[in-house]
C-alpha positions in Angstrom: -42.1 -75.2 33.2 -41.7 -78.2 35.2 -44.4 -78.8 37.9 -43.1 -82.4 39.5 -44.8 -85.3 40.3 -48.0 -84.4 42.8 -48.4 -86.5 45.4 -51.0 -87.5 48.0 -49.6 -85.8 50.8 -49.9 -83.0 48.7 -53.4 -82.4 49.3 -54.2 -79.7 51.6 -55.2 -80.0 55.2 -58.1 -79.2 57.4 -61.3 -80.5 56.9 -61.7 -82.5 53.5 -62.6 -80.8 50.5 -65.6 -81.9 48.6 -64.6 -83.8 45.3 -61.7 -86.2 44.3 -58.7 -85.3 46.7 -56.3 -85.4 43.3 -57.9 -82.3 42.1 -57.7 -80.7 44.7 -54.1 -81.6 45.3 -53.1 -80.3 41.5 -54.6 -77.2 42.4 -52.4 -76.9 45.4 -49.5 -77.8 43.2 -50.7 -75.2 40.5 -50.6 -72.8 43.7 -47.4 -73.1 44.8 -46.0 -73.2 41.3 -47.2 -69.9 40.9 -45.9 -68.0 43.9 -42.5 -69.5 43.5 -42.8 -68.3 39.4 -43.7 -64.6 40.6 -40.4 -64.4 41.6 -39.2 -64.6 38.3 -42.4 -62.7 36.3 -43.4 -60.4 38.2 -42.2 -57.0 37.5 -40.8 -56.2 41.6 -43.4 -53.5 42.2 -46.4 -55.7 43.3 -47.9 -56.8 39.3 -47.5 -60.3 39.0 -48.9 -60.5 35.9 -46.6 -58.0 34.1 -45.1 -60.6 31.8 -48.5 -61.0 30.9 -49.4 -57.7 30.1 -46.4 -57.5 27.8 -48.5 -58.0 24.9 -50.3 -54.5 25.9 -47.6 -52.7 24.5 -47.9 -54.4 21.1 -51.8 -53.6 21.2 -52.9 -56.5 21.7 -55.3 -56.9 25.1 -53.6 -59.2 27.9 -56.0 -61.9 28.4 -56.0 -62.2 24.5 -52.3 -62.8 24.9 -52.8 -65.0 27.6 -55.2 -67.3 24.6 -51.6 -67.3 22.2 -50.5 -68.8 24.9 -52.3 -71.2 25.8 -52.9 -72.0 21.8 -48.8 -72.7 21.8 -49.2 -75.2 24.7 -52.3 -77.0 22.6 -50.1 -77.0 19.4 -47.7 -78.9 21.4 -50.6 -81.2 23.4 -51.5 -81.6 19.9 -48.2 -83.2 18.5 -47.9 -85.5 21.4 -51.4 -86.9 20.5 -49.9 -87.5 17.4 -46.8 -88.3 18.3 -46.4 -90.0 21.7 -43.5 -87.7 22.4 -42.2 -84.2 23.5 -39.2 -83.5 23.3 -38.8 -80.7 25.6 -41.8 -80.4 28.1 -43.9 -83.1 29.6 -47.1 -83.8 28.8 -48.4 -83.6 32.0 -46.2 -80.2 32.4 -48.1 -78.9 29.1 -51.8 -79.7 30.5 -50.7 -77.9 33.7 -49.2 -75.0 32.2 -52.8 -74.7 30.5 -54.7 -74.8 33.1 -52.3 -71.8 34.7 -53.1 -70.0 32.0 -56.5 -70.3 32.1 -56.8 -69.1 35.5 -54.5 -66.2 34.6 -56.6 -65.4 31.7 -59.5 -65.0 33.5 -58.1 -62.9 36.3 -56.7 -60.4 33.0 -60.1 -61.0 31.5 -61.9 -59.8 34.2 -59.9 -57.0 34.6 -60.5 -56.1 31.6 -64.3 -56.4 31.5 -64.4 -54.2 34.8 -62.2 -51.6 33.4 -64.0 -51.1 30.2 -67.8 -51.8 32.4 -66.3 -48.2 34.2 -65.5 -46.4 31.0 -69.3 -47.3 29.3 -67.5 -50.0 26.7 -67.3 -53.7 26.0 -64.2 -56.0 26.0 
């Protein structure tokens, strides 16, 4: 997943958001990233998250396989703090790709909590 370089003119417009404008630029960038990978996830009928919810059909709940994920991405976070190298992914592109998936986790994990909240369970 390559995300590019963010730059300052990145940041969105309007009045200034509170906070340092490089966040708020990465979450723009994180944005974008994400409608233009929707194209490619999403399953054509309106669920962007269907790739997501893949691990459903192999019982296993979708935000919890939205956490595999993310635990991949650390492994490899991991062996560049060890390392100093990738050799396939940036670093930068690994800590993004986290923080994507956290987001997306907690949309799923929501989801979930409301669903089972209706049916008198716990997630």
């Amino acid at each position: 997943m390559s995300h590019g370089s963010i730059a300052p003119q990145q940041v969105p417009q309007g009045p200034p958001p509170e906070g340092d404008p490089r966040f708020h630029a990465i979450l723009a960038a994180m944005a974008e990233t994400h409608a233009k990978k929707v194209q490619d996830y999403g399953d054509g009928e309106g669920d962007f998250l269907s790739n997501l919810r893949a691990s459903e059909r192999m019982g296993l709940p979708a935000w919890k396989g939205v956490l595999l994920r993310m635990n991949d991405k650390m492994t490899r976070m991991n062996n560049f703090a060890k390392n100093g190298s990738l050799a396939n992914e940036s670093f930068e592109d690994s800590l993004l790709d986290t923080a994507c998936y956290a987001v997306l986790g907690l949309i799923l994990f929501r989801e979930a909590t409301e669903a089972a909240a209706k049916g008198g369970q716990r997630v």
